[in-house]
N, C-alpha and C positions, 0 to 999 in steps of 0.2 A: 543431523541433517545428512542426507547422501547424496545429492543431487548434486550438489554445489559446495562440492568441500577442496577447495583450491584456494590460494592467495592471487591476487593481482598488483598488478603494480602500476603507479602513477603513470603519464605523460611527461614526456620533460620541461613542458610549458604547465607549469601547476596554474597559472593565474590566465589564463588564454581560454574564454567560455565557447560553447563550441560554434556560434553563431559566427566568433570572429572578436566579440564585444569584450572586455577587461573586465572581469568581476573581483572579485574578493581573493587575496593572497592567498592563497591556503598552502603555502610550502611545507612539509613535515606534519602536517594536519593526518589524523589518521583516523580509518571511518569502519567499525565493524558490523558489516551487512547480516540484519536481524533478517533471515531469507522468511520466515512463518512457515507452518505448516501444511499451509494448505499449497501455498505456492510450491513447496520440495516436494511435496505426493501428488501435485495435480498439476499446474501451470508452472513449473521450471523456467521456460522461457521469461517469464514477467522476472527472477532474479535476475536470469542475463543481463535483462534489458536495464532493471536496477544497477548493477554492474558496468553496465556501458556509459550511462548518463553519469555515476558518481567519478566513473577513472576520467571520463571527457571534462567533467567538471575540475578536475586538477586534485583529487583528493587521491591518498594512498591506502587501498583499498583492502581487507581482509574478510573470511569469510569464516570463523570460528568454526572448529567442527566439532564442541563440543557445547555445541547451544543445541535448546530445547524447546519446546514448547512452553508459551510467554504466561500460562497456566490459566488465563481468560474462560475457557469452559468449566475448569476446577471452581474458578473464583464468581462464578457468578452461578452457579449451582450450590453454592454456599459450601463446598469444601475449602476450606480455609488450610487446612494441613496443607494440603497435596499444592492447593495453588502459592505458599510460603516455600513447599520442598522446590518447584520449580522457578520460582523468582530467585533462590539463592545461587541455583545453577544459575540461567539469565545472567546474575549481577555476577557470578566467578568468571562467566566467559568474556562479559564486556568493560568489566572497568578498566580495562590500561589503553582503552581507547579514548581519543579524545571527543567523536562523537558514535554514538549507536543511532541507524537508518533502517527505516523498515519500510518495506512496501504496501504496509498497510496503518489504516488510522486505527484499527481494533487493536493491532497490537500493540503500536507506540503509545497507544492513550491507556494499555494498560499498566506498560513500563513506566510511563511518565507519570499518569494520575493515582494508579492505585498500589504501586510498590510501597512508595513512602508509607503510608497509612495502612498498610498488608503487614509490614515490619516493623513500625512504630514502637512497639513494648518488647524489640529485643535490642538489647541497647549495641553487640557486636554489630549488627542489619542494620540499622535504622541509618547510620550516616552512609555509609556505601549503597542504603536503596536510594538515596534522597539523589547520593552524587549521579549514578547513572540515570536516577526518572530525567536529571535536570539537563542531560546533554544527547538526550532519546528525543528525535524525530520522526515525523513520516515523510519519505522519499520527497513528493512533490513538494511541500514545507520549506523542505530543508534547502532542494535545489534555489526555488525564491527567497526565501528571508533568509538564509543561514549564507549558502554561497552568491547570492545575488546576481543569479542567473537570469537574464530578460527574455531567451530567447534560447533555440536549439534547432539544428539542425536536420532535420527531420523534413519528408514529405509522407503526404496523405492527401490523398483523392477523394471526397465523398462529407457528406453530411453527419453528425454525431451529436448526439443528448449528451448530457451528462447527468450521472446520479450521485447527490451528495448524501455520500454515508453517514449513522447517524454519529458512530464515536468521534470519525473524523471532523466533522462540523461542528458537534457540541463540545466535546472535551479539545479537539486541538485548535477548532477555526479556521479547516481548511474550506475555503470559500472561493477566492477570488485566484490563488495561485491556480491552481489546475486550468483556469479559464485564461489566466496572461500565457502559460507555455501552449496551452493548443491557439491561439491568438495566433502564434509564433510558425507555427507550420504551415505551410503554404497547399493549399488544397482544403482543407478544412472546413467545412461550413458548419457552426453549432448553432444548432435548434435547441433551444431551452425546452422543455418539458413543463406541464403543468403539476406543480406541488414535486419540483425537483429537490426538496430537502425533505421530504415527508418517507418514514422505513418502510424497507422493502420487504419486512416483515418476515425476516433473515434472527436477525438477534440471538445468534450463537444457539445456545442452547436451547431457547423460545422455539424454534422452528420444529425441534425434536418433543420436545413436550406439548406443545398447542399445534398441531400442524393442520388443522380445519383453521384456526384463525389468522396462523401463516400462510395459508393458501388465499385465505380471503384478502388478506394487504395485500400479499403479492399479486395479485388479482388486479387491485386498484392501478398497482403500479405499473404492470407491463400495459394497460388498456393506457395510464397516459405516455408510458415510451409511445406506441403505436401509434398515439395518436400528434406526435412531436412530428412524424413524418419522416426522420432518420433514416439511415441507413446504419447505423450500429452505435450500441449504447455502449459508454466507458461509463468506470468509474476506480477509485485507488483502492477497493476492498475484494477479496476475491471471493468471501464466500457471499456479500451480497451479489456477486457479479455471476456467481454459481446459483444462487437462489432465482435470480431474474434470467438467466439462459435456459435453467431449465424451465422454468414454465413459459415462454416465449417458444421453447421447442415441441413443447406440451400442446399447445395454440397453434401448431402448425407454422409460425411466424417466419420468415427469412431474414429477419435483423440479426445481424451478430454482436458480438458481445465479446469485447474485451477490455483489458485491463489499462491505463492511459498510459502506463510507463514504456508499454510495446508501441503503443504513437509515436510518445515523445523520444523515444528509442529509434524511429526507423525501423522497428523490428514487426512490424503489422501485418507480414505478410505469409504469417503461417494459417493454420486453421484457426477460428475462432473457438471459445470457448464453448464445449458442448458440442464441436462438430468432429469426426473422424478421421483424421491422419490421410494425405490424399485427395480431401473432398477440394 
């Protein structure tokens, strides 16, 4: 990673949620921020913002700088090598943390669901994939069920969809958190969308090899953002977030699109995704 290769350091109130509200001890708790690739080459600001919400949260924060890519393209393209060479990195850079956070469900669901069973028949791998899939989150997860955050600090002005990604939904469950933290910010108005858990037709590598029938889901999908009535679509994935801004920019469309950790961060106030520095 280049973007974001710095250490942070805790709050001295580690148990003090940033609303005001007492959450979960986490004194000496240490959290290594799985930053993803897309987010260090493309959207940086969503780690910040990742960054901001974990140290507010009372956790002790690092940023490994010799993490890699979580090998999800390798591994679902059926290179099996290349996506084992890069789990082993993954697991060298995060096990002497006590938890691994990512700002995305693709890539926690792939440290968590498919390490163990990626490494399964090498017996050195197999208990150190199992140890880190088991203490691997995605960001917004983790702030609710892990540190038991209710609430954050945060304004937004304006109405917002949400789109549930499909790893993050299916493989980790993330449903209902994203919608208690944007609850939480004042200004807020969420419009549900029709078939809000249905792909945006993103699917990693799918969009490069079928991209006539990834145009066509995503088709589906920005016609029901558009028609949720919005004023800017989130959701916690950034390349389906990249998949939906572009063809919404495609469409001529004025809705932005961001990432929810820049919400719930305070941090909403740059350009949206897709749009030009300035604008």
């Amino acid at each position: 990673m280049n973007q974001i290769e710095m250490n942070f350091s805790a709050p001295s109130t580690p148990e003090q949620k940033r609303d005001g509200s007492r959450g979960t001890d986490v004194s000496g708790k240490t959290v290594g921020l799985f930053v993803t690739c897309l987010v260090d080459l493309f959207r940086p600001t969503v780690g910040f913002a990742a960054v901001k919400l974990l140290e507010d949260a009372g956790f002790t924060l690092e940023v490994p700088k010799d993490q890699t890519c979580c090998g999800q393209p390798a591994y679902n393209s059926g290179d099996k090598d290349d996506a084992r060479a890069l789990a082993k990195q993954v697991i060298k850079a995060f096990e002497g943390y006590d938890y691994v956070v990512a700002p995305s469900g693709s890539c926690a669901g792939m440290i968590r669901k498919h390490y163990p069973s990626l490494l399964a028949d090498e017996p050195q791998w197999a208990d150190r994939a199992a140890s880190v899939a088991g203490k691997t989150y995605e960001l917004v997860s983790f702030l609710v069920d892990v540190a038991g955050i209710e609430g954050v600090s945060s304004h937004f002005t304006g109405s917002v969809t949400y789109h549930d990604s499909c790893s993050g939904l299916r493989e980790l469950g993330i449903k209902d958190q994203p919608r208690k933290l944007l609850a939480s910010v004042p200004g807020v108005d969420l419009k549900e969308m029709v078939d809000n858990d249905v792909c945006c037709g993103f699917g990693g590598t799918f969009s490069v090899k079928y991209p006539d029938i990834s145009n066509a889901i995503v088709g589906k999908k920005t016609d029901n953002i558009t028609k949720a009535g919005a004023g800017t679509l989130l959701a916690g994935d950034m390349g389906c977030l990249m998949n939906m801004a572009g063809k919404l920019k495609r469409d001529g469309s004025a809705i932005q699109v961001r990432h929810i950790a820049e919400v719930l961060a305070d941090m909403a106030d740059g350009p949206a995704i897709g749009e030009k520095s300035g604008r």
